[in-house]
SEKE-481389 format. One record per residue (C-alpha): x, y, z. Coordinates in pm, 1 decimal. Last residue first. Layout:
BEGIN
u|v|w
X|Y|Z
...
***
This chain:
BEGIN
u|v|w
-1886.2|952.5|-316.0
-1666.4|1248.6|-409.4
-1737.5|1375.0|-773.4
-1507.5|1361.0|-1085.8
-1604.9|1521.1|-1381.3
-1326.6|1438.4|-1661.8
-1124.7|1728.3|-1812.8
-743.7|1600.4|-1843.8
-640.6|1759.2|-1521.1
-953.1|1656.6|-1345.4
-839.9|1304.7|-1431.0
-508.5|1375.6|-1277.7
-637.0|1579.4|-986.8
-828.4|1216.3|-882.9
-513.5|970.5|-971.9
-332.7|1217.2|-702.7
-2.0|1434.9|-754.8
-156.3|1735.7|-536.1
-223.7|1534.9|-262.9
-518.8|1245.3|-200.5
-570.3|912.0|-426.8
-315.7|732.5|-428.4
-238.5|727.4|-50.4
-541.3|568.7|-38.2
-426.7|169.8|-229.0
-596.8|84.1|-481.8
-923.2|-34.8|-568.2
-1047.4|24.3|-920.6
-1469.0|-56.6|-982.6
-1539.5|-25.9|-1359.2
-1917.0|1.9|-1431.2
-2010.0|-4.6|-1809.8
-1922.7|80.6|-2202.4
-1509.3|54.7|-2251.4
-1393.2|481.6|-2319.9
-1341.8|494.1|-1924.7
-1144.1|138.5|-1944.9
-881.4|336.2|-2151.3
-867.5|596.5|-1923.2
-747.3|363.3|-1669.7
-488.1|250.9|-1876.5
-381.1|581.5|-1924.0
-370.0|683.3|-1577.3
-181.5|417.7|-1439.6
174.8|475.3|-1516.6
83.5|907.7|-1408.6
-37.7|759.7|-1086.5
293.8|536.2|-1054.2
544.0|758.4|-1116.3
347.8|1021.2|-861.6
309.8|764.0|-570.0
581.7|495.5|-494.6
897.9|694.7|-732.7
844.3|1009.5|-735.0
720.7|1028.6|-336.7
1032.3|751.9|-294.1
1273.5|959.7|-456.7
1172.7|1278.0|-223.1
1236.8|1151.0|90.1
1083.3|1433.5|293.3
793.1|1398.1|75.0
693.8|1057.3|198.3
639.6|1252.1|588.8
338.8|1454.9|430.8
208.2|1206.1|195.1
80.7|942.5|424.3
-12.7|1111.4|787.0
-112.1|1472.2|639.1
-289.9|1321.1|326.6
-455.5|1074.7|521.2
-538.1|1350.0|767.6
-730.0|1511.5|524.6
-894.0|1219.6|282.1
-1093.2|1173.0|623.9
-1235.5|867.8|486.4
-1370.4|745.8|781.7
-1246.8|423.6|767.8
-904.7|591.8|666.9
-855.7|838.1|919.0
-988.7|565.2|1225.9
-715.4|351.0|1035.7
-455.5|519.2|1003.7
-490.3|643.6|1394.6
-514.9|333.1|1522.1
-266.5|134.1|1328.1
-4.1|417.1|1433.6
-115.8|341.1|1763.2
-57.4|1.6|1770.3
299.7|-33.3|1564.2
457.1|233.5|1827.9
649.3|-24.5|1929.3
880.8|-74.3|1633.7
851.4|306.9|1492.8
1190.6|356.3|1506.5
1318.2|43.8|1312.4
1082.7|141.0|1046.0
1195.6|543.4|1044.1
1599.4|353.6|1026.7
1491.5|134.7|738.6
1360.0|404.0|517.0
1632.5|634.0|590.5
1833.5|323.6|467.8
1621.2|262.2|179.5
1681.4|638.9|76.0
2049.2|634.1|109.0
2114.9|347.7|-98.8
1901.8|495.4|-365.3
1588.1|321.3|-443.4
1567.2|52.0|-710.0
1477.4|-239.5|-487.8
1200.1|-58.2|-350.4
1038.0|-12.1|-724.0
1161.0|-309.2|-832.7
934.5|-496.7|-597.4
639.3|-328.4|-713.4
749.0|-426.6|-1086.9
770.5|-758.5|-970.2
423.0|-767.2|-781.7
283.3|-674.0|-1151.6
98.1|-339.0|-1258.2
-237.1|-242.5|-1301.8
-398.8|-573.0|-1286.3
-733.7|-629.2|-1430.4
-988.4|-904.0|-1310.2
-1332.2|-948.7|-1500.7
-1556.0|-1039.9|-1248.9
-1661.8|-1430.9|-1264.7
-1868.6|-1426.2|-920.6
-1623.1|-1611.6|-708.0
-1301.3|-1444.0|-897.3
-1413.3|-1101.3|-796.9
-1522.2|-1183.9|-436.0
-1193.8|-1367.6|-371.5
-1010.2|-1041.1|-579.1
-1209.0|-804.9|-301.0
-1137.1|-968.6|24.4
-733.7|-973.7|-97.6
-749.7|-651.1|-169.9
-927.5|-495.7|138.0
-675.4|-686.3|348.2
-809.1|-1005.8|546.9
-518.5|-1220.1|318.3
-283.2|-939.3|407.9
-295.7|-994.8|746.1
-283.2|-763.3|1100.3
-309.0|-923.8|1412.7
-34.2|-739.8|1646.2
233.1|-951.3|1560.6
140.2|-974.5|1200.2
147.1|-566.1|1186.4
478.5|-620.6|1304.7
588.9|-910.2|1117.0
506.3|-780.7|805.3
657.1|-387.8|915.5
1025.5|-592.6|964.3
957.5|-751.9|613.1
922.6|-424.4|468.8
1227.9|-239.7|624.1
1468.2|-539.9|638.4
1377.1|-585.8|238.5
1420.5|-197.2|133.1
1749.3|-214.2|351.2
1845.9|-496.2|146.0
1922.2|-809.9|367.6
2280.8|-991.4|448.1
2251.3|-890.3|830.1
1893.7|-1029.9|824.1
1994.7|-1427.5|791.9
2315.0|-1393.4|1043.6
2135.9|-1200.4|1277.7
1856.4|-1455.7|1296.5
1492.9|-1389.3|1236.9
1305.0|-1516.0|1500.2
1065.8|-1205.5|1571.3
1218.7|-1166.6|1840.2
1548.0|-1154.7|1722.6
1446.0|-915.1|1421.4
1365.0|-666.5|1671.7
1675.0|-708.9|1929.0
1932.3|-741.5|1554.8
1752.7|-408.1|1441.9
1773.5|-229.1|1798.0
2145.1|-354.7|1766.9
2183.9|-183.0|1442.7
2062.9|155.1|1553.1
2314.7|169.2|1822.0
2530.4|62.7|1541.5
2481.8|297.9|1319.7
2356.3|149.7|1029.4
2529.1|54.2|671.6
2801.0|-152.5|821.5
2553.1|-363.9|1062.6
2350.3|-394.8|702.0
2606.6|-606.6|533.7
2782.1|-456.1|211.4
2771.8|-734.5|-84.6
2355.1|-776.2|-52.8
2371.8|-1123.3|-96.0
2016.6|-1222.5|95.4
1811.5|-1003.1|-98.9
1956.9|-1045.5|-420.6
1698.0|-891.8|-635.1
1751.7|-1124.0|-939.6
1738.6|-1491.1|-807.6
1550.2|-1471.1|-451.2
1330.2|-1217.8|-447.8
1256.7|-1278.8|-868.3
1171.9|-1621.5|-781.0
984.6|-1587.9|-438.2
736.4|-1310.4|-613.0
676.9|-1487.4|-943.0
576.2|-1802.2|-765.6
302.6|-1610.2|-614.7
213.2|-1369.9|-920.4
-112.4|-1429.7|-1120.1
-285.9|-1542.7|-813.6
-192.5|-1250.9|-644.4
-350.0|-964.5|-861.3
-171.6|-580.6|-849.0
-271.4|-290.0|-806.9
-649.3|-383.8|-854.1
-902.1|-322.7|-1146.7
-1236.0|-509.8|-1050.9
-1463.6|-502.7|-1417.0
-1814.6|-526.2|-1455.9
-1943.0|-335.8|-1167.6
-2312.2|-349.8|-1013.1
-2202.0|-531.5|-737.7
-1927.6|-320.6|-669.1
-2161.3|23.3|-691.0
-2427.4|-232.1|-420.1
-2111.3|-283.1|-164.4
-2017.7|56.0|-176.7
-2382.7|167.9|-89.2
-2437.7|-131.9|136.5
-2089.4|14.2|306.7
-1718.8|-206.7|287.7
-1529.5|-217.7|578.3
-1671.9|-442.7|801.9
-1334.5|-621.3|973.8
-1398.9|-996.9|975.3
-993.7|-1076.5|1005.7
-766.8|-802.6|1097.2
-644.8|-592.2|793.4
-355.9|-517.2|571.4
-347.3|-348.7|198.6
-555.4|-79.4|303.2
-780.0|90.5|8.2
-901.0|393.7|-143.5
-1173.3|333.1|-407.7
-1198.8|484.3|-749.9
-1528.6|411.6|-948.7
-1522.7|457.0|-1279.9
-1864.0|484.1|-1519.5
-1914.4|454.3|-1863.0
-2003.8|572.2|-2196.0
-1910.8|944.2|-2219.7
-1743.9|881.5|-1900.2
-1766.7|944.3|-1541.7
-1554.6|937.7|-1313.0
-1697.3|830.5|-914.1
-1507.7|866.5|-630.8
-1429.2|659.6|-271.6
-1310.9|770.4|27.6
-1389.5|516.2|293.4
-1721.7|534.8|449.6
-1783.4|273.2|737.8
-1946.6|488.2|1022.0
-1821.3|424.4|1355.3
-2011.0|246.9|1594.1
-1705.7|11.5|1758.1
-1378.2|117.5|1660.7
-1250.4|-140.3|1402.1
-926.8|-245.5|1506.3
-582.3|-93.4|1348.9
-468.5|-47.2|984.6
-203.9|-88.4|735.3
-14.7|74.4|431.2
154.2|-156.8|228.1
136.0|175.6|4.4
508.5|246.0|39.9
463.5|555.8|333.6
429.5|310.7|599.7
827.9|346.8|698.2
769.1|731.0|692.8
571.9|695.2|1056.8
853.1|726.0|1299.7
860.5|1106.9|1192.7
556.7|1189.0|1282.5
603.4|1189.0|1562.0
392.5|1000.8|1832.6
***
């Protein structure tokens, strides 16, 4: 597989692949600590088969014993937001230059055979962003093959949250997230598209291989397989990861100086490389130690 064909999960909708049976579930996690209080940072995957066992006792009893469940973003509080802003402000199905003029069109018709059988017709997709083609064609790949954002670490974790009365914080809305593809050069959502459209068939393994990294927490070969190829488009590295670490940080920091447990779950990617939440805090003094 090259690693190439993987750039298209480089947005943190990153997803994941069957649980191998016996392996150890230990995904990266960290722990901040405070004068006052203690932050736990947890590296997610936003997609996941259903009854995957992902979370440890030991994980399991530091979110228990948590006050406060910090996510990227929290559904509830954003549904109707997403279909409204997709469909009045981001223009996703008026985009003014059609997408057979912005692909090659060898390219194009492995687009138009994808989307096809997926049931998307060529006359709905042609008037797509590139950002939107790209992301909705990963959706329905990773759907294809069993994979579901409402079984994604996220999704588990807000039911859990809201079940037990955790206090809920959002770090950023599914809007802004939104904006942040939708604002990408031209150039760089159609590199993005062509990596996605290269990678159709390949969904499987890819899966595989994030996911034995990630359940593992291999922090290693997450950083080779999700920052490595994200660098080679630069505006979406500034843009997806470092932007958004150095947005986060002070809010963060703010829960460090609130008394208690804070558990934040977001998404791995965000926490490995050079530009990561965890060199951030060391950056600004903190003691950070690997879980």
């Amino acid at each position: 597989m090259k690693i190439k064909s993987i750039r298209f999960l480089l947005i943190s909708l990153l997803l994941i692949c069957a649980y191998p049976l016996g392996l150890l579930a230990e995904p990266a996690m960290w722990r901040v600590e405070g004068d006052e209080s203690t932050l736990y940072l947890f590296g997610t995957f936003h997609r996941l088969p259903e009854e995957v066992d992902w979370l440890s006792p030991e994980r399991e009893e530091v979110l228990r014993n948590s006050s406060t469940l910090v996510l990227e973003t929290i559904k509830s509080q954003t549904g109707k937001e997403i279909k409204t802003f997709l469909s009045q402000n981001l223009g996703i199905a008026i985009s003014r230059i059609p997408l057979n003029l912005k692909l090659e069109q060898d390219t194009y018709n492995v687009l138009k055979e994808q989307m096809e059988a997926y049931g998307v017709s060529e006359a709905t997709f042609n008037r797509y962003q590139p950002w939107y083609a790209a992301t909705l064609l990963t959706r329905l790949g990773g759907e294809e093959v069993g994979f579901y954002s409402e079984f994604g670490v996220e999704s588990v974790l807000q039911a859990q949250a809201e079940e037990t009365g955790k206090r809920l914080i959002a770090l950023e809305t599914a809007a802004q997230q939104l904006l942040f593809l939708a604002d990408l050069p031209n150039e760089t959502q159609v590199e993005m598209l062509q990596q996605t459209i290269l990678a159709w068939g390949e969904f499987e393994e890819i899966y595989r291989i994030m996911f034995e990294a990630w359940i593992a927490g291999d922090i290693e070969t997450t950083e080779q397989l999700v920052l490595e190829p994200l660098k080679t488009l630069p505006p979406m590295y500034q843009v997806l990861i470092k932007n958004r670490n150095t947005a986060w940080l002070e809010p963060l920091e703010d829960l460090l100086s609130q008394k208690g447990v804070h558990f934040v779950a977001v998404g791995t990617g965000h926490l490995v490389g050079p530009d990561s939440l965890i060199k951030l805090f060391e950056e600004k003094g903190y003691r950070v130690v690997r879980q």
